[in-house]
C-alpha positions in Angstrom: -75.4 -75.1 -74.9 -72.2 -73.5 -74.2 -73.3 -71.4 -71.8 -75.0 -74.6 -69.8 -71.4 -76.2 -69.8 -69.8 -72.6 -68.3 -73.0 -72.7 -66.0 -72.3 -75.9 -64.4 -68.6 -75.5 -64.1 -69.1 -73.0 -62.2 -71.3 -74.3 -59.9 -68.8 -77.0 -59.7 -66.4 -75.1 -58.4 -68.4 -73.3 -55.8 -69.2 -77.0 -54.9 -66.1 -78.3 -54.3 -65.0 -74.9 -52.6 -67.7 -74.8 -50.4 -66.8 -77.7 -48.1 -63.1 -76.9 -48.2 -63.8 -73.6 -46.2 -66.1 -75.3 -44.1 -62.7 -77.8 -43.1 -60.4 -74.3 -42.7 -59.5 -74.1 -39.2 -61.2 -71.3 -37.2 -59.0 -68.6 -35.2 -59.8 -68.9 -31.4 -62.6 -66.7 -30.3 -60.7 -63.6 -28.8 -62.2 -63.3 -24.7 -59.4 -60.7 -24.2 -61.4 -57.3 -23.4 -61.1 -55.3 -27.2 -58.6 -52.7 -27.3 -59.5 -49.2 -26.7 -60.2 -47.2 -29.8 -57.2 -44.5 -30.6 -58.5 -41.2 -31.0 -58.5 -40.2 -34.8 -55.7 -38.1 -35.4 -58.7 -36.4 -37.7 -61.8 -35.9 -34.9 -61.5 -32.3 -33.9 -63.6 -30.4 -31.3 -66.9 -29.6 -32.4 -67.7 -26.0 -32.8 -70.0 -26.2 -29.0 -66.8 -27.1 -27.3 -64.6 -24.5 -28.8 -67.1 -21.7 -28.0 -67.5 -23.2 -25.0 -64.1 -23.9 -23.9 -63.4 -19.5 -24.8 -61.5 -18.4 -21.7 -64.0 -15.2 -22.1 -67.6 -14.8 -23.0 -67.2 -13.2 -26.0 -67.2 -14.2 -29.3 -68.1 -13.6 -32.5 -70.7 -13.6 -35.3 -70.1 -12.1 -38.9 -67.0 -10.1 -38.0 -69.3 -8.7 -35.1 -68.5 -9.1 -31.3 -71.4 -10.6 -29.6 -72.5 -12.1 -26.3 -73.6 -15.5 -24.8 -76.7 -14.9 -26.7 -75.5 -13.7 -29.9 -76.1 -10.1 -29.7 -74.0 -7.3 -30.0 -71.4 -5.7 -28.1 -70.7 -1.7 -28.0 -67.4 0.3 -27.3 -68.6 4.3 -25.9 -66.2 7.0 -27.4 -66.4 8.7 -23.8 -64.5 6.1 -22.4 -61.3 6.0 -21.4 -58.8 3.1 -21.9 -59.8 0.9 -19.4 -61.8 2.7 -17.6 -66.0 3.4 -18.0 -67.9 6.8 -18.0 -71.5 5.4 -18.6 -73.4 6.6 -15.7 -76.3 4.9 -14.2 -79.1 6.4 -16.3 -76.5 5.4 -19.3 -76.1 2.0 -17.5 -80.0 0.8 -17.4 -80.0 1.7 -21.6 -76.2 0.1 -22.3 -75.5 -2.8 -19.6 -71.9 -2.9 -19.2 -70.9 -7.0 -19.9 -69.5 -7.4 -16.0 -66.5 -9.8 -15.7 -66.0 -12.8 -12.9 -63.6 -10.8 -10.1 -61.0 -13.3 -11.0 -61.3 -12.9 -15.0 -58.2 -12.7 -17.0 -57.5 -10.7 -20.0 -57.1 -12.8 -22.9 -55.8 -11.7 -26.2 -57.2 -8.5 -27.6 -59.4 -8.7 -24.5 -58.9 -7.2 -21.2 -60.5 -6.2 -18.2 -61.9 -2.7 -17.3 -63.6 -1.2 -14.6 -67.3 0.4 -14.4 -67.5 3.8 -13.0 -68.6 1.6 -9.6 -64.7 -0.5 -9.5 -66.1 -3.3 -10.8 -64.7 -5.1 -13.1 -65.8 -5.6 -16.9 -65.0 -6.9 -20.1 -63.6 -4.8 -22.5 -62.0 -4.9 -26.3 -58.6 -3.8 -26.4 -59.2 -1.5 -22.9 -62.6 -0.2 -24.6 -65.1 -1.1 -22.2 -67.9 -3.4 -24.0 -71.2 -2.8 -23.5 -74.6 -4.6 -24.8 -78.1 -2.4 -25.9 -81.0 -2.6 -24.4 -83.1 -2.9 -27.6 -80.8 -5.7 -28.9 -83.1 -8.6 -27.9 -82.8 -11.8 -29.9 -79.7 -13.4 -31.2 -78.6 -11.7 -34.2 -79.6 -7.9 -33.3 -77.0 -5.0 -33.5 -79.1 -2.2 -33.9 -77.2 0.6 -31.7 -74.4 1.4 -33.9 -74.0 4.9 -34.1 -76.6 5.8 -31.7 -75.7 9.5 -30.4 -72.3 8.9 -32.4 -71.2 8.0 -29.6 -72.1 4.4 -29.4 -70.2 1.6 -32.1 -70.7 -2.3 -32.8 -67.4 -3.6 -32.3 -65.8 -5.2 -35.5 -63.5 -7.5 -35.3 -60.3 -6.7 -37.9 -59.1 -9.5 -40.0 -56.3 -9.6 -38.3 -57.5 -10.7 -35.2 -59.9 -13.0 -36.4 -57.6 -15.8 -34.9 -57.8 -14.2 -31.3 -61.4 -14.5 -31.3 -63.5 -17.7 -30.9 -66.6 -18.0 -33.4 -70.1 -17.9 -32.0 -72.1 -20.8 -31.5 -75.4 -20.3 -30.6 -75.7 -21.1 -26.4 -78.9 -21.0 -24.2 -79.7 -17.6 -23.2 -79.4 -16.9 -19.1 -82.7 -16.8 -17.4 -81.5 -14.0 -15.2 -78.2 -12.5 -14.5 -76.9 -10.8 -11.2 -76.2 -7.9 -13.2 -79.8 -7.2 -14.7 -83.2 -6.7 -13.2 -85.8 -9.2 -12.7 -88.4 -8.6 -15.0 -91.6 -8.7 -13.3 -95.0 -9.7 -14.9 -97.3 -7.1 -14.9 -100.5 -8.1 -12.8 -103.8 -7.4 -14.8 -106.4 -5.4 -13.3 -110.1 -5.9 -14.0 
């Protein structure tokens, strides 16, 4: 019976209690507009906006320059610092990655020029280019082609200097590359 006494003391108490919060005075409903929520010293740009944010296209992906759409980006030992020596039969196999005419260098980047005048990205005045046979997000495949042809890596030491990738739609079409054509079937 102990326990029954402990029981309904308690419930009791919670008796009496209850009616003396319903009595409490109630703070005035606030109608003032809430105040505006203070950005978290903690929130941090999410890895989209950083990449998207790079003053240049270029990024990178497992120490490995790479593209918009992840692939990756060549230096050609027959270049000369800031200027390109790919010709246009080199050109239509290793597209040079063409800057904006008002494109800055930024950091180990600068800005080169095709054998044309016009301008292009390059890595620390090596002109970059991209590989025809790299196709999907990911591929590197024309290191050491000819040796004459190298995947840029980026050294620790300027890991800093260069955004990492985040993956970004592919272009449909760029002013720089062919239109692919579908090929029309014959019967």
């Amino acid at each position: 019976m102990p326990s029954t006494r402990l029981l309904l003391a308690a419930f009791l108490a919670l008796a009496t209690w209850q009616p003396a919060l319903a009595q409490a005075p109630q703070p005035a409903p606030n109608t003032s507009r809430p105040p505006a929520a203070a950005p978290s010293p903690l929130s941090q740009p999410s890895a989209r906006d950083i990449a998207l944010a790079s003053p240049v296209p270029i990024w990178q992906r497992r120490g490995v320059l790479v593209e918009q759409g992840g692939r990756g980006l060549y230096t050609y030992t027959k270049d000369t610092p800031g200027q390109s020596r790919c010709d246009p039969q080199c050109e239509r196999l290793w597209p040079p990655l063409y800057a904006e005419p008002d494109a800055k260098p930024h950091g180990p980047f600068t800005i080169a020029r095709s054998r044309d005048g016009r301008p292009m990205w390059a890595w620390q005045g090596k002109p970059l280019y991209r590989w025809l046979s790299d196709r999907k997000r990911g591929d590197a495949g024309g290191d050491g082609v000819a040796d004459v042809w190298h995947l840029v890596k980026v050294p620790p030491e300027l890991n800093d200097q260069v955004v990492a990738y985040f993956p970004m739609p592919m272009p449909r079409r760029s002013a720089d590359a062919p239109a692919t054509l579908p090929t029309e079937r014959t019967r």
